[in-house]
PDB file of the backbone (N, CA, C, O) and the ligand in Angstrom, with CONECT records:
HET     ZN  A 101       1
ATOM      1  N   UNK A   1     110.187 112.213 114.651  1.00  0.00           N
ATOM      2  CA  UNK A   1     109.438 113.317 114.041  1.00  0.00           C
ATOM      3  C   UNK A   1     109.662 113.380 112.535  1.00  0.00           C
ATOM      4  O   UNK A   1     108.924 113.958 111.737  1.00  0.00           O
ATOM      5  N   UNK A   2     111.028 112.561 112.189  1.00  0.00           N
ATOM      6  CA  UNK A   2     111.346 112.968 110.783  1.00  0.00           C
ATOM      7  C   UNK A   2     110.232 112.670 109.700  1.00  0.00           C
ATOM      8  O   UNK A   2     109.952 113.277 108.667  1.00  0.00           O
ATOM      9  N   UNK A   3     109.646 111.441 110.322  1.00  0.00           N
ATOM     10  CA  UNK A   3     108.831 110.009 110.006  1.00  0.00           C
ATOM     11  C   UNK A   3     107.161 110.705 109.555  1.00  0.00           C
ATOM     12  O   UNK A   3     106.518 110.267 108.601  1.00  0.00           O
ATOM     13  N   UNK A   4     106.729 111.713 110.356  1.00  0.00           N
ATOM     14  CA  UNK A   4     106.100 112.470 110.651  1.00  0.00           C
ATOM     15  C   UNK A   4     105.242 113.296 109.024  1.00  0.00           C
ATOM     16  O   UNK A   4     104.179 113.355 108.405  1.00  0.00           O
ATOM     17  N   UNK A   5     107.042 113.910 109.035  1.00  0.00           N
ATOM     18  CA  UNK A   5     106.941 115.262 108.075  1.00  0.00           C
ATOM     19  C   UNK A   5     107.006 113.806 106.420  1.00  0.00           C
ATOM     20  O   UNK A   5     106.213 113.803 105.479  1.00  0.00           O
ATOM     21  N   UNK A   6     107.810 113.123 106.561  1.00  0.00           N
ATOM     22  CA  UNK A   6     107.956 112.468 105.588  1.00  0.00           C
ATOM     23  C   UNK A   6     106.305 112.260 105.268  1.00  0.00           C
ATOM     24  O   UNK A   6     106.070 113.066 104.367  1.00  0.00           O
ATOM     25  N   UNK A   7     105.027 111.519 105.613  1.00  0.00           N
ATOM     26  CA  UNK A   7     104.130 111.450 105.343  1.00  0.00           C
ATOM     27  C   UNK A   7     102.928 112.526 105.097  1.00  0.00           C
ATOM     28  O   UNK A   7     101.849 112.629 104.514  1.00  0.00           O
ATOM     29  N   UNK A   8     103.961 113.368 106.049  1.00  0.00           N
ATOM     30  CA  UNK A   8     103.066 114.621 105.620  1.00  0.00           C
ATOM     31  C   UNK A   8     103.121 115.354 104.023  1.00  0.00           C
ATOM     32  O   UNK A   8     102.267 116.141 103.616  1.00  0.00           O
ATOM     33  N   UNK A   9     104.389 114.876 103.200  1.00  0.00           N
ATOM     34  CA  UNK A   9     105.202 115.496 102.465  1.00  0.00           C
ATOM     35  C   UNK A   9     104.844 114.287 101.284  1.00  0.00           C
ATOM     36  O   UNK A   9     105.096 114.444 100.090  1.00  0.00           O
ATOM     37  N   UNK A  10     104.272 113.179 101.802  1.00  0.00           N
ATOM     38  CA  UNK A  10     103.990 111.969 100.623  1.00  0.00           C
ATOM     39  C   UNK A  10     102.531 111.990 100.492  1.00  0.00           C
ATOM     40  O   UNK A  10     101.901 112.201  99.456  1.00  0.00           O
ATOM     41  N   UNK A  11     102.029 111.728 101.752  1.00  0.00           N
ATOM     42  CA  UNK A  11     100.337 111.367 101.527  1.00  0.00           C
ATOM     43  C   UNK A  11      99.311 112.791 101.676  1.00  0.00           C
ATOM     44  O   UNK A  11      98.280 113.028 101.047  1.00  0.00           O
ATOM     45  N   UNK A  12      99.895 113.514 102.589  1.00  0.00           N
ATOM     46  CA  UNK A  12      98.965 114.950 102.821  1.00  0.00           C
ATOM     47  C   UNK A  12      98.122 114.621 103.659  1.00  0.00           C
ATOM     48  O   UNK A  12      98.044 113.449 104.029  1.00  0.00           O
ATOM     49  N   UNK A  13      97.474 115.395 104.040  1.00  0.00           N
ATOM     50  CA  UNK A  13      96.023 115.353 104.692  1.00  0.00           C
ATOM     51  C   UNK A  13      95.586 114.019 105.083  1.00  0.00           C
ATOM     52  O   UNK A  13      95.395 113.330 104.081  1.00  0.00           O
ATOM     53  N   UNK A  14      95.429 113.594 105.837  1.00  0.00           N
ATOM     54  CA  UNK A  14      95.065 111.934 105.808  1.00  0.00           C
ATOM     55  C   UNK A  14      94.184 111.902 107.550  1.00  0.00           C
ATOM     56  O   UNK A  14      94.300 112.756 108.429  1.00  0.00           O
ATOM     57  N   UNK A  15      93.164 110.357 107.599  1.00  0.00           N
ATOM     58  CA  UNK A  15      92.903 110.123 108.910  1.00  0.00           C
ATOM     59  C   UNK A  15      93.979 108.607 109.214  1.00  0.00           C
ATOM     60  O   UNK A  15      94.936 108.112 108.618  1.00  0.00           O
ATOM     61  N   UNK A  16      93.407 108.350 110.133  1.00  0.00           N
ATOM     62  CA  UNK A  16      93.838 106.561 110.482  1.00  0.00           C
ATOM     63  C   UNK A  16      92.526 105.999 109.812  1.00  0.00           C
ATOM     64  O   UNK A  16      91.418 106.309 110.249  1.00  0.00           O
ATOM     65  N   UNK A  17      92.671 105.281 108.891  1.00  0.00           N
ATOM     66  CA  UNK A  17      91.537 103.765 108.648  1.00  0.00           C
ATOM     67  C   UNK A  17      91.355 102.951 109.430  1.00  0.00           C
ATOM     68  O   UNK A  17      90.400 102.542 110.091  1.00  0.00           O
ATOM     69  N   UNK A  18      92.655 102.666 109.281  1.00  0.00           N
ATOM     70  CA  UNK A  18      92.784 101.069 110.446  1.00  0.00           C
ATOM     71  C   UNK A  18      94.532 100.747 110.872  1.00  0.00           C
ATOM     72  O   UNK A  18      95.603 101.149 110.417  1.00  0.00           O
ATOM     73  N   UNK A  19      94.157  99.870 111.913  1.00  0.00           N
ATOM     74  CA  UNK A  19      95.843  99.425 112.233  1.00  0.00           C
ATOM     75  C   UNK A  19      95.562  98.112 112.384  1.00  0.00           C
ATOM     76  O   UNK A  19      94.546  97.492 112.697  1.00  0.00           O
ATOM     77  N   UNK A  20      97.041  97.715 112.000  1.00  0.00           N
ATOM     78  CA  UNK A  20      97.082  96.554 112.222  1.00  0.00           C
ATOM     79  C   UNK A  20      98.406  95.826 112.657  1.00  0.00           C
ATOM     80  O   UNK A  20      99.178  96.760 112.441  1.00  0.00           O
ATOM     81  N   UNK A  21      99.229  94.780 113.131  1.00  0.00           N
ATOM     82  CA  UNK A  21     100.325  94.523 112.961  1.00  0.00           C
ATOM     83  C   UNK A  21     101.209  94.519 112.045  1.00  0.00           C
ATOM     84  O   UNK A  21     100.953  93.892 111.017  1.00  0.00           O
ATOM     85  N   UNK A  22     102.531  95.242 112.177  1.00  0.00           N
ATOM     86  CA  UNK A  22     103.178  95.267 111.066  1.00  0.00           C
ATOM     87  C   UNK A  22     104.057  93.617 110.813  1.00  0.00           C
ATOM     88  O   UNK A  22     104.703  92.857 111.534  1.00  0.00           O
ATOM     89  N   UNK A  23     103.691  93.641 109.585  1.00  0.00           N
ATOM     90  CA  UNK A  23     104.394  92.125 109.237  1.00  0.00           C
ATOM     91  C   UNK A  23     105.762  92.285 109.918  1.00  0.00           C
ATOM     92  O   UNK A  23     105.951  91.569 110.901  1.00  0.00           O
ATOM     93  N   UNK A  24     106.750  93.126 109.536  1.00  0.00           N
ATOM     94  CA  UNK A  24     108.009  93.247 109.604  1.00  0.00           C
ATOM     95  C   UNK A  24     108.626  93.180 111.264  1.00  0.00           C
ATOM     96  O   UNK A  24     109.256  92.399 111.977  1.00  0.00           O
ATOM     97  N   UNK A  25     108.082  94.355 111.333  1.00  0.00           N
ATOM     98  CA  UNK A  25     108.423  94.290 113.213  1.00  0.00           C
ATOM     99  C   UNK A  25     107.420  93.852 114.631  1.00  0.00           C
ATOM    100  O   UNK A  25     107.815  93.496 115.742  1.00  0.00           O
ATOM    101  N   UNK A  26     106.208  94.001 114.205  1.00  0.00           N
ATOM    102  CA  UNK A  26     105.191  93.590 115.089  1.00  0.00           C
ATOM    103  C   UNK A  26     104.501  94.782 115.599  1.00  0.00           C
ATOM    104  O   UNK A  26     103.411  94.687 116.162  1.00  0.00           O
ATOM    105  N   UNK A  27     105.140  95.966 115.407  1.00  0.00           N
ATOM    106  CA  UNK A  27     104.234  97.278 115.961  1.00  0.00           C
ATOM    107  C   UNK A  27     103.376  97.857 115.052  1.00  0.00           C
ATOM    108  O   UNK A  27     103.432  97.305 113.953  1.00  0.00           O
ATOM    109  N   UNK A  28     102.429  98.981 115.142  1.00  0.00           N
ATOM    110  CA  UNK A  28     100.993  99.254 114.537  1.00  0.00           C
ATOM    111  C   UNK A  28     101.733  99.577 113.353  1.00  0.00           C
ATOM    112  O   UNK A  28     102.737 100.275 113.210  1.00  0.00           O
ATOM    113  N   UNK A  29     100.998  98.892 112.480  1.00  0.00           N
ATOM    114  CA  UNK A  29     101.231  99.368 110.754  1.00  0.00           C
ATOM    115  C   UNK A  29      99.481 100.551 110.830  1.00  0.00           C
ATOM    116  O   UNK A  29      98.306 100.243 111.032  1.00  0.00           O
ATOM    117  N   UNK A  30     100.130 101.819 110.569  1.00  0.00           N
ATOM    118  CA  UNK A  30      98.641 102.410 109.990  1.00  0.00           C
ATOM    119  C   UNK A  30      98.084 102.894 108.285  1.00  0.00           C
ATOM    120  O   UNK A  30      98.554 103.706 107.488  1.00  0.00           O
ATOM    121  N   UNK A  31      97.003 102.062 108.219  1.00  0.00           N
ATOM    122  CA  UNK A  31      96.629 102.386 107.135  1.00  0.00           C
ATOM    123  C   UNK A  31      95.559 104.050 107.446  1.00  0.00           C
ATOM    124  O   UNK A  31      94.782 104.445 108.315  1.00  0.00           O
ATOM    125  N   UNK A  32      96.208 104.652 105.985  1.00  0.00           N
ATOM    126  CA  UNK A  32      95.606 106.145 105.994  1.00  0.00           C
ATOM    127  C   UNK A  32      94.039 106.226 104.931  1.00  0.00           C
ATOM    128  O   UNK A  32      93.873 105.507 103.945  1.00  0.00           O
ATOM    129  N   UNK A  33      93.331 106.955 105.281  1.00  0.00           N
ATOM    130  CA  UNK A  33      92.612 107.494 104.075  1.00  0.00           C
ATOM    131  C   UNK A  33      92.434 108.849 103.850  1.00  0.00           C
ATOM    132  O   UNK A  33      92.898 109.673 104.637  1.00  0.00           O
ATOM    133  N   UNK A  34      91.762 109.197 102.779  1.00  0.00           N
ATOM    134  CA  UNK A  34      91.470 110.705 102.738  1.00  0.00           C
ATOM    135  C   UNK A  34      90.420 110.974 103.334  1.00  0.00           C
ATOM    136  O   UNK A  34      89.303 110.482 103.178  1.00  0.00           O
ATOM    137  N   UNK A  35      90.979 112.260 104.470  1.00  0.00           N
ATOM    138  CA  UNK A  35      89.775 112.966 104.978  1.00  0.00           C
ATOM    139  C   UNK A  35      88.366 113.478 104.325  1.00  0.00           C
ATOM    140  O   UNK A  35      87.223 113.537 104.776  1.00  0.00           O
ATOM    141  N   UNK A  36      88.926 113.809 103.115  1.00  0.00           N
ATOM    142  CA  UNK A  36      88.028 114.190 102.014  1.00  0.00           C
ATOM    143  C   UNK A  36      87.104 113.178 101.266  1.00  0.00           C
ATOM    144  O   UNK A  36      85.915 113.036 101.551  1.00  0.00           O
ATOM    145  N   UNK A  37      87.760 112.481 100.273  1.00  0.00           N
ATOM    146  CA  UNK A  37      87.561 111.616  99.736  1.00  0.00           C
ATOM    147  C   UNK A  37      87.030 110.254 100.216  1.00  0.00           C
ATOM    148  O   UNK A  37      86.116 109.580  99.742  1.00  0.00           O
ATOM    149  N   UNK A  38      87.673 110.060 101.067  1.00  0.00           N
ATOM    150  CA  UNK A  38      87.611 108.450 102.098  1.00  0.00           C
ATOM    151  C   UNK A  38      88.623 107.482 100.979  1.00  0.00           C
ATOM    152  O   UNK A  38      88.332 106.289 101.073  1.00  0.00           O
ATOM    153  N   UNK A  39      89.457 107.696 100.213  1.00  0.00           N
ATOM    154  CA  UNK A  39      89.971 106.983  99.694  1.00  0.00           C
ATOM    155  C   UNK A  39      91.552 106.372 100.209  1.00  0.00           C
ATOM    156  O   UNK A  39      92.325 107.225 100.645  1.00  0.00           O
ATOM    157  N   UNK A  40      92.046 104.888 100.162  1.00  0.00           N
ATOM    158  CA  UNK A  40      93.123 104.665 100.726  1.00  0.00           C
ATOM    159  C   UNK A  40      93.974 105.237 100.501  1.00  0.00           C
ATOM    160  O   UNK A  40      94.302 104.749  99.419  1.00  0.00           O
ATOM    161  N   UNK A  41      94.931 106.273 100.796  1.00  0.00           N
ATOM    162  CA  UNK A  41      96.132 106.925 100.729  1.00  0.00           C
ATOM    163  C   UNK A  41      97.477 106.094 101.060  1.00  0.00           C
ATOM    164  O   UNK A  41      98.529 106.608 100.682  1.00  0.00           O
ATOM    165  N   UNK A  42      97.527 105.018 101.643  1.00  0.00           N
ATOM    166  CA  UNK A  42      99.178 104.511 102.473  1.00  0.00           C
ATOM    167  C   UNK A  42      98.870 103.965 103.164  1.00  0.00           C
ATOM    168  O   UNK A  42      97.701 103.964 103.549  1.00  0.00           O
ATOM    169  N   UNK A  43     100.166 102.956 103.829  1.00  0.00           N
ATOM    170  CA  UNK A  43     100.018 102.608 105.271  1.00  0.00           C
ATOM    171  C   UNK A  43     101.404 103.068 105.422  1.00  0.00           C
ATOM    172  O   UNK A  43     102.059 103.578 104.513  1.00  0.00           O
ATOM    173  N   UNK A  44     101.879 102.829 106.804  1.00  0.00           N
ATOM    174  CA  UNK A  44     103.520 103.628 107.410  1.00  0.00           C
ATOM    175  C   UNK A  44     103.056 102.614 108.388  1.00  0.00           C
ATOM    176  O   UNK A  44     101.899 102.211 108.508  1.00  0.00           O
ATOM    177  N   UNK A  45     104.418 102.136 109.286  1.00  0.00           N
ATOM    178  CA  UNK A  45     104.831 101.739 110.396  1.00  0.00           C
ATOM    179  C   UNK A  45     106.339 102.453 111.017  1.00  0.00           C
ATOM    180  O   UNK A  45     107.483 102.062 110.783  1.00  0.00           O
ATOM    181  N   UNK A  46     105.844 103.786 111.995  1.00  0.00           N
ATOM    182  CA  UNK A  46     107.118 104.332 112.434  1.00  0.00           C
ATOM    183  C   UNK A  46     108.126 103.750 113.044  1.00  0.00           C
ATOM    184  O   UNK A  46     109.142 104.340 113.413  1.00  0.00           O
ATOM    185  N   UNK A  47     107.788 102.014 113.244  1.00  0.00           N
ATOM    186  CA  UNK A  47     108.842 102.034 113.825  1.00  0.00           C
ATOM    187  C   UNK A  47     109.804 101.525 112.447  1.00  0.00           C
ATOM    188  O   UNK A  47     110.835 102.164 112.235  1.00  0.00           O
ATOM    189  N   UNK A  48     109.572 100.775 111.846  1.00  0.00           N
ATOM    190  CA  UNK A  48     110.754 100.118 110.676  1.00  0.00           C
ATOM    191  C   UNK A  48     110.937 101.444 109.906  1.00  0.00           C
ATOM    192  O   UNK A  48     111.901 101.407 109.140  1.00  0.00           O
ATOM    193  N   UNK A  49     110.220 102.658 109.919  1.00  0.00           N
ATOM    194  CA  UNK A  49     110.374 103.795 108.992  1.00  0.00           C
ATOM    195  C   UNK A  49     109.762 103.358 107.483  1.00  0.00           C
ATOM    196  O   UNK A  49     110.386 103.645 106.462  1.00  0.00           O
ATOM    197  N   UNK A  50     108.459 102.625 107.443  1.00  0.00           N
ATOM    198  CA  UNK A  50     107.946 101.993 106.569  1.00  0.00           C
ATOM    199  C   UNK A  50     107.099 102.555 106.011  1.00  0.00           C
ATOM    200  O   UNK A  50     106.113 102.813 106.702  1.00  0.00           O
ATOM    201  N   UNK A  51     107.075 103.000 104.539  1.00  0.00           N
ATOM    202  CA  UNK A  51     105.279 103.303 104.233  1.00  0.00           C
ATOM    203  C   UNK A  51     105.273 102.956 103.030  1.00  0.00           C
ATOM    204  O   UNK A  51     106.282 102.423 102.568  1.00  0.00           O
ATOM    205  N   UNK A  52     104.386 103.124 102.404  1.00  0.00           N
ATOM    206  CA  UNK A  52     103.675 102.498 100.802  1.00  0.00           C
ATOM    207  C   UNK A  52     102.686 103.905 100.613  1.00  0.00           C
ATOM    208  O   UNK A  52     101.901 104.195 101.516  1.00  0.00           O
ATOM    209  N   UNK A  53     102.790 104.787  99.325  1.00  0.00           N
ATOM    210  CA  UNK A  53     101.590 105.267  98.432  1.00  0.00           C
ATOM    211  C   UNK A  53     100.725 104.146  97.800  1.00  0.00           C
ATOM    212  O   UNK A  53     101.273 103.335  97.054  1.00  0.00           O
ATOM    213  N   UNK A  54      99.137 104.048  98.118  1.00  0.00           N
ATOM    214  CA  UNK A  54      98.426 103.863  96.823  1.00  0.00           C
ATOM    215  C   UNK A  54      98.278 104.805  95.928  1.00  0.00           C
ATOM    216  O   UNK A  54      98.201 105.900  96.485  1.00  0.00           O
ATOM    217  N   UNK A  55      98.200 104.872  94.733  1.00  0.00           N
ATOM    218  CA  UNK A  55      97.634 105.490  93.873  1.00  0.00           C
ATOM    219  C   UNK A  55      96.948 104.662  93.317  1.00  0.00           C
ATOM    220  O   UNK A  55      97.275 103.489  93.134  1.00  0.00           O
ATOM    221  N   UNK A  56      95.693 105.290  92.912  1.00  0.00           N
ATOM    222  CA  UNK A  56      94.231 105.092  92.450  1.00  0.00           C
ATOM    223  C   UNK A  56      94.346 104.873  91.311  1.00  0.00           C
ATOM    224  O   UNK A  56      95.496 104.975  91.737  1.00  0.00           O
ATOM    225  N   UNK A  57      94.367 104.646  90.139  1.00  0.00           N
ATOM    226  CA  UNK A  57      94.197 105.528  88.500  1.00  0.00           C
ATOM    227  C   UNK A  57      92.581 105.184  88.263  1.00  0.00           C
ATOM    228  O   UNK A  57      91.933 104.140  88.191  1.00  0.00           O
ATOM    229  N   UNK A  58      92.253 106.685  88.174  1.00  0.00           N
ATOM    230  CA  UNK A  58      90.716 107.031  88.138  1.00  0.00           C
ATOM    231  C   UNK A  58      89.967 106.457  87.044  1.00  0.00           C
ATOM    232  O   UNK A  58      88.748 106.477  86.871  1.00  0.00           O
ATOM    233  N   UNK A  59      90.798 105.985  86.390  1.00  0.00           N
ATOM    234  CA  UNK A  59      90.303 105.328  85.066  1.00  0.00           C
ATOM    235  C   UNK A  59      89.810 103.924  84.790  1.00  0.00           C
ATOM    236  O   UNK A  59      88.860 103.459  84.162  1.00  0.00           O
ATOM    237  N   UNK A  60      91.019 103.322  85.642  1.00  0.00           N
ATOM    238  CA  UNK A  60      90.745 102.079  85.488  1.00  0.00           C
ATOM    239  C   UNK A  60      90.069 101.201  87.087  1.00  0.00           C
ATOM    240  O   UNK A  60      89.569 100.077  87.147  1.00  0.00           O
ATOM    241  N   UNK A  61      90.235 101.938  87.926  1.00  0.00           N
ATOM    242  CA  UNK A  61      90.186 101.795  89.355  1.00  0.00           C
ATOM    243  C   UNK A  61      91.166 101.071  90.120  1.00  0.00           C
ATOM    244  O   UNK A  61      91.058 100.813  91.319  1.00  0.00           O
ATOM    245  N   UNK A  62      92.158 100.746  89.350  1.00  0.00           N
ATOM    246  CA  UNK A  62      93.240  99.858  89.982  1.00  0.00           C
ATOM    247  C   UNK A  62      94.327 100.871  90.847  1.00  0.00           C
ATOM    248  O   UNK A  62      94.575 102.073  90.747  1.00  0.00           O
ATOM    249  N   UNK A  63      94.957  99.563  91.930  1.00  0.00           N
ATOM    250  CA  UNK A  63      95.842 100.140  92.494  1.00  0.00           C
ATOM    251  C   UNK A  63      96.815 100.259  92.167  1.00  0.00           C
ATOM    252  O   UNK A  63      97.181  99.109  91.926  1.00  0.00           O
ATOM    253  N   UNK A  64      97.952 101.200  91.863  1.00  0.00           N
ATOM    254  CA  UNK A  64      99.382 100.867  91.732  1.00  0.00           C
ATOM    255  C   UNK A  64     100.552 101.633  93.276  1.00  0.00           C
ATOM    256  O   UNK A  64     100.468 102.528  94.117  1.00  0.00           O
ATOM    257  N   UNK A  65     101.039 101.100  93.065  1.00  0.00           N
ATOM    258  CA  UNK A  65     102.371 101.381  94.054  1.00  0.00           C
ATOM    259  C   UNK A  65     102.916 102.482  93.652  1.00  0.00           C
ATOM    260  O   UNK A  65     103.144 102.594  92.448  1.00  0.00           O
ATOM    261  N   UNK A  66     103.253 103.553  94.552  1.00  0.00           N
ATOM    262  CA  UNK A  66     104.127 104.387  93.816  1.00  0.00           C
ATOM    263  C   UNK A  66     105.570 104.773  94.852  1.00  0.00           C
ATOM    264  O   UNK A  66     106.545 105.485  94.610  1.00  0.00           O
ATOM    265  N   UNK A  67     105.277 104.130  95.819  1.00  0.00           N
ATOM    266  CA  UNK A  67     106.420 104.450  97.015  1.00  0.00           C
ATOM    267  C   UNK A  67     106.206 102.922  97.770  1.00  0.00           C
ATOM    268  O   UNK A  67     105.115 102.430  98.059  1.00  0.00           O
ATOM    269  N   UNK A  68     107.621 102.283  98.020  1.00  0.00           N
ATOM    270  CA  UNK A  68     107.687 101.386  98.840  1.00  0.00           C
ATOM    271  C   UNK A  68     109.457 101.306  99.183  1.00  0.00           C
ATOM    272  O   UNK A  68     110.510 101.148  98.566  1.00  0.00           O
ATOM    273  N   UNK A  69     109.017 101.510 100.458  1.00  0.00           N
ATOM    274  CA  UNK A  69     110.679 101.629 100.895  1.00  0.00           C
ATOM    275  C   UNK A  69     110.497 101.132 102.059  1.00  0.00           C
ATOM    276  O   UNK A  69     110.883 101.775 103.036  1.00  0.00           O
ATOM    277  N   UNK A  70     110.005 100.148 102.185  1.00  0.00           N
ATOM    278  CA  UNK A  70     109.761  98.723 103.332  1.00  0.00           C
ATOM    279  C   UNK A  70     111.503  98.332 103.260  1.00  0.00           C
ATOM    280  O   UNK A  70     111.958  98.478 102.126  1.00  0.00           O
ATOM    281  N   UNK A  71     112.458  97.888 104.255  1.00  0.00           N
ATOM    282  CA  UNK A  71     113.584  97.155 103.732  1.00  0.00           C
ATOM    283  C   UNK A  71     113.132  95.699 103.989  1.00  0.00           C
ATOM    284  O   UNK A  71     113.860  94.761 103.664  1.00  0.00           O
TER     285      UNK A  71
HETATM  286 ZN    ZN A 101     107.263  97.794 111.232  1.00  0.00          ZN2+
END
């Protein structure tokens, strides 16, 4: 559950995009988007306790990283 609140507390509001295998362990990696927006928010895999922020910069349209705590 901790895993849970943690994404709730990083990405917010979010749907499922897509899943896929997680490189690391083999269970569903989910990529998020905004409910709102439709824009990529993260992916997480609960089981390694894995996730990644995209951030957008509206300016340039590029992605940058702002959370990765994959081990
Ligand atoms: Zn994993």
């Amino acid at each position: 559950m901790y895993f849970h609140y943690l994404l709730d507390a990083t990405l917010g509001p979010r749907v499922i995009y897509y899943v896929i295998e997680c490189s690391v362990c083999g269970f569903d990696e989910v990529y998020f988007k905004s409910p709102e927006s439709g824009e990529l928010l993260g992916r997480a895999c609960a089981n390694c306790n894995c996730f990644q922020k995209f951030d957008f910069d509206k300016n340039v349209g590029k992605k940058t990283q702002l959370h990765h705590k994959c081990s």
